[in-house]
Every structure is written in C-alpha cells, then in structure tokens.
N, C-alpha and C positions, 0 to 999 in steps of 0.2 A: 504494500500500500504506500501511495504518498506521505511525507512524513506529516503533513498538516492532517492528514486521517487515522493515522496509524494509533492503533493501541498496544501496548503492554499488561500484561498479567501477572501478579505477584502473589501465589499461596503465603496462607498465613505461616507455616510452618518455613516457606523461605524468609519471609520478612524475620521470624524470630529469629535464624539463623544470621541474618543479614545486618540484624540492628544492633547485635550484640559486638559486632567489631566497629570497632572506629571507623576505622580507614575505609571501611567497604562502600566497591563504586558497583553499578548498574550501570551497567553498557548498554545503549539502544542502538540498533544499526537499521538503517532504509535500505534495502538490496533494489530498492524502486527504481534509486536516481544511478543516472550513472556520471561520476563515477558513485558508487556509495557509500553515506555518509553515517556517520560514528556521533554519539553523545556520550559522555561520560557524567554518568551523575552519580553525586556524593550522594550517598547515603542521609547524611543530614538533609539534603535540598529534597529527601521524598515523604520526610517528620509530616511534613503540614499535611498532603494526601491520603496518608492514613486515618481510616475510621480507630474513633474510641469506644471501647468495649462498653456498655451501657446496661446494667441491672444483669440478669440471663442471657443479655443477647452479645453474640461472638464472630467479628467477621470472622467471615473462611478464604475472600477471594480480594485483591484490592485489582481494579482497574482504571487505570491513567493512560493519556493520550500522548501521545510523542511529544506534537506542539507547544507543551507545557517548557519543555528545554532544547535549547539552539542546540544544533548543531555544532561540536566542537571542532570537526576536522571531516575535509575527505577522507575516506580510505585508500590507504595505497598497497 
C-alpha cells in the first residue's frame, strides 16, 4: 500500500515485549514506492497510540497508520 494508506499491526504480547526495552525501534517499510522507503520509530514516539487498559477491558491488537511518521530514509 501507499505509505499515506498503509497500516501497521502490533499484538499486545509484542508491545509488552517491545516497551520493556529502551532503545527499541519499529521499523515500517513501503515496498509500494520505488525506490522503498524505511521509518524508524522509537519506541517512545508509539506511548501516545497505545490504548489504556480500562476496568476488565484489555487490548489485544493496537493498529496505526504509517502517515503518523515521515519517512526517514530511502532504502538502499
């Protein structure tokens, strides 16, 4: 898909994995454009798009759209 359309999918079980380190980046790639293009997103810059857990209720699935973060580089 185009990156302005493009989704990403993050199980809760990888976010748990994911949040508990620092440093950890989520790589999004567009195989759309050519040449294709690369995001790197910090782990902190994904805080805000996660759902908070509320009474009994528990996500399971978080889903985000590419467009939320540029583009950091072509791929080579």
């Amino acid at each position: 898909m185009p990156w302005r359309s493009a989704v990403f999918f993050l199980a809760r079980n990888e976010w748990d994995v994911l949040s508990a380190k620092v440093n950890a980046v989520v790589h999004l790639w567009c195989i759309a454009t050519r040449p294709p293009v690369l995001a790197a997103v910090p782990i902190s810059r994904l805080v805000p798009h996660v759902a908070t857990d509320q009474g009994s209720g528990r996500w399971q699935v978080l889903a985000c759209p590419f467009r939320d973060w540029a583009p950091t580089a072509p791929a080579v």
